[in-house]
C-alpha positions in Angstrom: 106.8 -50.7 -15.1 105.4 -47.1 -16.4 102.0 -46.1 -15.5 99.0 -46.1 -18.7 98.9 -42.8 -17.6 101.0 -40.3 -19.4 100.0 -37.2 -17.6 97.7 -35.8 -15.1 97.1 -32.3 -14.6 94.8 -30.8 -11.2 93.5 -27.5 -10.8 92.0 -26.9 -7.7 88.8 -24.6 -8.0 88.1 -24.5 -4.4 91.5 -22.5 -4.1 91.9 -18.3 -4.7 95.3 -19.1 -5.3 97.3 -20.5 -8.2 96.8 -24.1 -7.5 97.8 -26.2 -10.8 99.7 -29.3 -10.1 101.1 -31.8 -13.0 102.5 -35.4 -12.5 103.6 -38.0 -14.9 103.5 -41.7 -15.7 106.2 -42.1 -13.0 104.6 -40.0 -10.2 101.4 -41.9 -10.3 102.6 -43.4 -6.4 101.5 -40.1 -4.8 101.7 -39.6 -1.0 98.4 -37.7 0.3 98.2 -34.0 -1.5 96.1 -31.8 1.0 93.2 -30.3 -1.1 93.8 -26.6 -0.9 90.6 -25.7 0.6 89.4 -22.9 2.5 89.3 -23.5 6.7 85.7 -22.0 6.6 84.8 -25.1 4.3 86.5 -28.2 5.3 89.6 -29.8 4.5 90.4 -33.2 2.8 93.5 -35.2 0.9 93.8 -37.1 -2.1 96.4 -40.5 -2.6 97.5 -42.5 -5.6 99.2 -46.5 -6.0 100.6 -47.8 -8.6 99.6 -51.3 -8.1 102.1 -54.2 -9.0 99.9 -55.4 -12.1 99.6 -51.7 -13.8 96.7 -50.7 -12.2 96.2 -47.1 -10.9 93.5 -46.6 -7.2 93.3 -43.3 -6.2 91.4 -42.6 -2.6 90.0 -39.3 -1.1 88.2 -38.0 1.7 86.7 -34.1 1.8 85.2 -33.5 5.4 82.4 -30.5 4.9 81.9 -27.9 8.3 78.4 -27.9 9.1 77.9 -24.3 8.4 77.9 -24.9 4.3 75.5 -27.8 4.3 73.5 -27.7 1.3 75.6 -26.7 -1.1 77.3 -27.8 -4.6 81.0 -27.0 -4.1 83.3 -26.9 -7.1 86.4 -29.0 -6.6 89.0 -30.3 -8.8 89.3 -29.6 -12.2 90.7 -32.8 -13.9 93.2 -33.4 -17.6 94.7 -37.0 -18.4 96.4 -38.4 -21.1 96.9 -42.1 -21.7 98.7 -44.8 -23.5 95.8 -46.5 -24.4 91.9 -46.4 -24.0 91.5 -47.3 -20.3 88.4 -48.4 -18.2 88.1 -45.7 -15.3 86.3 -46.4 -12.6 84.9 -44.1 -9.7 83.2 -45.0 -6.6 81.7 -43.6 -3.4 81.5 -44.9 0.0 79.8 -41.9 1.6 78.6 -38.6 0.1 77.9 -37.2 -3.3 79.9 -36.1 -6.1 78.7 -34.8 -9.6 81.6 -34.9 -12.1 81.2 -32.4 -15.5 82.8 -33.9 -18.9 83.7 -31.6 -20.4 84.2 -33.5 -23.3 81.0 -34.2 -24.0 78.9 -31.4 -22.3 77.2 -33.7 -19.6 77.2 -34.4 -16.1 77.1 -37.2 -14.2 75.8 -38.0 -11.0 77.7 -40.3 -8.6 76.5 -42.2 -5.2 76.9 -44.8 -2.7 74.6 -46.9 -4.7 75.6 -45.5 -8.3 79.5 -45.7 -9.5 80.8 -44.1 -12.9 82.2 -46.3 -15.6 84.5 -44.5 -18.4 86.3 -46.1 -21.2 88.0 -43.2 -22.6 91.7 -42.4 -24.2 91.6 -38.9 -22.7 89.9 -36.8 -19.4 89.1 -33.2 -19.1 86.8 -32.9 -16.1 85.6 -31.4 -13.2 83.8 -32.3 -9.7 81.2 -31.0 -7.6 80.5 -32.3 -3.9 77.4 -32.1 -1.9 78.2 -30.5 1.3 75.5 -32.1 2.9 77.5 -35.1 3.8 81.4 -36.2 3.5 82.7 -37.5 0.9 84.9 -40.3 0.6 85.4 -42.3 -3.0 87.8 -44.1 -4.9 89.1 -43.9 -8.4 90.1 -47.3 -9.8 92.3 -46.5 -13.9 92.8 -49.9 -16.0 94.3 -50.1 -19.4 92.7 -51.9 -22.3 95.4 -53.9 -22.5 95.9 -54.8 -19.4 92.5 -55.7 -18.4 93.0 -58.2 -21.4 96.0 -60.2 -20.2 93.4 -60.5 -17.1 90.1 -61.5 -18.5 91.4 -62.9 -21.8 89.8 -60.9 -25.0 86.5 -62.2 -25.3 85.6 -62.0 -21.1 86.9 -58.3 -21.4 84.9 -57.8 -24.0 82.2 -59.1 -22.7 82.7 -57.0 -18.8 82.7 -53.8 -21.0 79.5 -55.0 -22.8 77.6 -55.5 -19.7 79.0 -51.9 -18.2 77.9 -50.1 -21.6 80.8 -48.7 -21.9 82.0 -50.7 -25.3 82.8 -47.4 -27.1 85.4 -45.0 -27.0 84.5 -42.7 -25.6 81.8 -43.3 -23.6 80.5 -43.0 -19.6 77.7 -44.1 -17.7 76.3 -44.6 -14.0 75.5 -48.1 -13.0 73.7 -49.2 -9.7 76.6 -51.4 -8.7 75.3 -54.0 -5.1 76.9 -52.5 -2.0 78.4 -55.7 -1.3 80.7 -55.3 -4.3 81.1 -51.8 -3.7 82.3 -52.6 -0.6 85.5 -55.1 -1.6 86.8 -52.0 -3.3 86.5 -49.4 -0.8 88.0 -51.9 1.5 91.5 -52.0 -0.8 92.2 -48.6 0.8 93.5 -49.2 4.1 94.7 -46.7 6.8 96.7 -49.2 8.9 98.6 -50.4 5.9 102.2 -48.7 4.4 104.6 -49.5 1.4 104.3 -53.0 -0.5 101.9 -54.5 2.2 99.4 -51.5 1.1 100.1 -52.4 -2.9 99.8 -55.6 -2.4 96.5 -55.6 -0.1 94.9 -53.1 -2.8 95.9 -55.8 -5.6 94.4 -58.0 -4.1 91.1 -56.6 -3.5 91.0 -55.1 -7.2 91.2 -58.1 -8.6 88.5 -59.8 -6.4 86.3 -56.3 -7.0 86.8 -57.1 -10.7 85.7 -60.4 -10.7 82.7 -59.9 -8.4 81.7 -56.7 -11.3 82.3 -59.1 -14.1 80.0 -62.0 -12.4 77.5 -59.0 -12.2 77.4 -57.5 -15.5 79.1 -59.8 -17.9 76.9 -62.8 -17.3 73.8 -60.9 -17.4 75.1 -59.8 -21.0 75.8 -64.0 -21.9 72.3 -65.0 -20.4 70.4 -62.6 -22.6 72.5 -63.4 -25.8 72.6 -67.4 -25.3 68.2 -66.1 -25.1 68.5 -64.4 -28.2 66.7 -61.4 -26.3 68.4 -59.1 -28.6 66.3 -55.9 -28.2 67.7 -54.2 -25.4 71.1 -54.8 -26.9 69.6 -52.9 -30.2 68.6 -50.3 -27.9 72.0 -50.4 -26.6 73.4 -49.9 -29.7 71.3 -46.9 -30.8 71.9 -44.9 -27.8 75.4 -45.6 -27.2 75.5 -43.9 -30.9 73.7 -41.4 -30.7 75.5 -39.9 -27.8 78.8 -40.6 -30.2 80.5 -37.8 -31.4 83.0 -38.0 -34.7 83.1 -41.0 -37.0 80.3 -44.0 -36.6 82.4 -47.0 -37.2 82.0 -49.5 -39.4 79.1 -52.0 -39.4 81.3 -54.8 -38.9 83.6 -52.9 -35.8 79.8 -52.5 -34.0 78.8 -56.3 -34.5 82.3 -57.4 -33.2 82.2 -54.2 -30.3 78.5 -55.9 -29.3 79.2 -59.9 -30.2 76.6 -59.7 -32.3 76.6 -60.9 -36.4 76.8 -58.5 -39.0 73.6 -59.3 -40.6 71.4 -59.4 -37.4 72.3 -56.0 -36.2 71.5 -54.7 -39.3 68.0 -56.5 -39.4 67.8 -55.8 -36.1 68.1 -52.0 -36.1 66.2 -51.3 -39.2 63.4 -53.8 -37.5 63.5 -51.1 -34.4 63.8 -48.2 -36.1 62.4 -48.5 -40.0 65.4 -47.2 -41.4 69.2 -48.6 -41.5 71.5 -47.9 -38.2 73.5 -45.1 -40.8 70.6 -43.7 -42.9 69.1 -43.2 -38.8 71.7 -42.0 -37.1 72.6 -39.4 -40.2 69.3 -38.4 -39.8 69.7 -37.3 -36.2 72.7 -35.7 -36.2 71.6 -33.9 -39.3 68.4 -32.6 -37.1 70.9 -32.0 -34.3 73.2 -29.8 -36.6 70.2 -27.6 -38.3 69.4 -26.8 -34.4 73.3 -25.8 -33.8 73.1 -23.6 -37.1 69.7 -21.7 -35.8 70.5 -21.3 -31.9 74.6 -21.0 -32.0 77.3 -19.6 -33.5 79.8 -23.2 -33.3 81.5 -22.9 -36.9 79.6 -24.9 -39.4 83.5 -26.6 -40.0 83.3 -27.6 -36.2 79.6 -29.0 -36.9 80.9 -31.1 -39.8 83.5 -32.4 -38.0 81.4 -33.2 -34.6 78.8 -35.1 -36.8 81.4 -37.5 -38.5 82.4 -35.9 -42.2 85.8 -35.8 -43.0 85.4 -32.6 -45.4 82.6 -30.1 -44.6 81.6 -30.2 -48.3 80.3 -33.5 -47.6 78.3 -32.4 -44.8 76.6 -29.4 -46.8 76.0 -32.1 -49.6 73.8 -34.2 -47.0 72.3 -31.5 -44.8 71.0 -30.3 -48.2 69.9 -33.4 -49.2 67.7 -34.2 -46.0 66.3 -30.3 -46.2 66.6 -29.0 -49.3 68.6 -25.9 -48.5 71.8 -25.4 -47.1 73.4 -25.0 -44.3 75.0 -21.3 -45.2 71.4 -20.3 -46.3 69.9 -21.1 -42.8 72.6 -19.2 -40.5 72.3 -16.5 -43.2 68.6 -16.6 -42.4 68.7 -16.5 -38.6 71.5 -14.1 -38.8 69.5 -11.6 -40.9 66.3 -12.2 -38.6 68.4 -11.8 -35.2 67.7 -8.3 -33.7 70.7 -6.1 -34.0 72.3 -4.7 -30.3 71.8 -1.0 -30.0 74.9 1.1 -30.0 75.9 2.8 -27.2 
């Protein structure tokens, strides 16, 4: 059975020499890679299984030498490309880790109390670890599809409605109990080899899964079956606004949130005194007029970052909302930037 994973590329930052490595949906069973790091640093691995029911774990340990304690040391650079959209977990059972998407310009911070949920159909990343302290985590890569055929579609659903992590793309840190934590750093085993090992880490997944949907998923049914729909409105508004491209359909949201058409629409215009689109145009139209005054991105780029299929239709709105257009403002803060003096 092929991996979800089509392709993973690694760059090791932490190494002066040329240090990209590439492996394919077939390679995913990786034997420990040394990380390529200096001697006056530390040293440290990273493994890969393919488990029997599709799964990808990954598990790595970076031990720090005292000497360079308090620092932020660049790592692995990270690209994957995937089948489908999968759910990516990662997880730490000692140390620090701050990972950089690239994607979407933010950084996210990573604990033994805090784990980072992805649903995503492609990674460009990088990582950071706090010398302070070793590190030792685990990656945990799921397909859509396959964590369907395990939940069924509407438990699925529901797991990735209580992880916040409904859209695609989107991330987020969750305080995850350190008793459930624990059941998936123990599906890594140094005393296991071969099939034992897959097996052993199949087994603890699927237990880890099911203790994370008991956690988050029925929290999500208690506050529906409630009808304490106001976080989930919240939910909803910032999962958007962090969004980049195309806001889909009202009806795709209700079904991504199991929530009616009509009551997320009352809903959100209830919180927020406009409709969920008229809003969230407004904000990415603010958000554009600041790109246009403080950077030189290309106003096509803009258009296309904000959701318009044609960047006619984005200078139709942004002069609509303002009453000038967009050319007219870059003009402006072009004109009334101070030219560099020659040399």
């Amino acid at each position: 059975m092929g991996s979800t994973i089509v392709s993973s590329s690694c760059d090791w930052l932490c190494s002066e020499e040329q240090s990209f490595i590439e492996w394919g949906s077939s390679e995913q069973d990786s034997p420990r890679r040394t990380y390529l790091i200096p001697e006056d640093i530390g040293s440290g691995w990273v493994e890969s299984m393919h488990l029997p029911l599709n799964q990808v774990i990954r598990h790595g340990r970076v031990t720090f030498k005292p000497e360079v304690s308090g620092r932020l040391y660049p790592v692995t650079k990270m690209v994957e490309h995937f089948k489908e959209p999968v759910l990516c977990i990662q997880s730490v059972r000692t140390g620090l880790v701050i990972l950089s998407d690239h994607n979407h310009k933010q950084d996210l911070i990573i604990n033994r109390n805090a784990s980072l949920f992805q649903h995503f159909d492609h990674r460009n990343s990088s990582a950071k670890m706090d010398t302070s302290e070793d590190v030792d985590y685990v990656i945990l890569i799921i397909g859509d599809s396959v964590l369907r055929e395990l939940f069924g579609e509407e438990s699925a659903a529901s797991l990735l409605r209580g992880l916040r992590v409904t859209l695609i793309p989107s991330g987020i840190v969750n305080k995850v109990p350190n008793h459930i934590n624990a059941i998936l750093h123990s599906a890594v085993s140094d005393h296991l080899t071969g099939a034992t090992a897959k097996l052993h880490a199949q087994s603890k997944v699927l237990d880890y899964l099911c203790s994370l949907y008991k956690y988050f998923a029925t929290e999500v049914k208690e506050e529906q079956s409630s009808q304490n729909v106001k976080e989930l409105i919240h939910q909803v508004h910032n999962d958007l606004i962090q969004l980049q491209g195309k806001v889909p359909a009202l009806g795709e949201l209700a079904k991504h949130y199991d929530i009616s058409v009509k009551q997320l629409s009352h809903e959100f215009r209830n919180t927020y005194k406009k409709s969920l689109f008229s809003y969230i145009s407004e904000v990415r139209l603010n958000e554009a007029q600041a790109s246009l005054q403080n950077t030189d991105t290309p106003m096509k780029t803009i258009a296309k970052n904000l959701g318009y299929s044609h960047v006619n239709h984005f200078i139709t709105a942004f002069n609509r909302q303002f009453g000038y257009s967009p050319g007219s403002l870059r003009k402006k803060n072009n004109t009334a930037a101070p030219s560099k003096p020659s040399l």
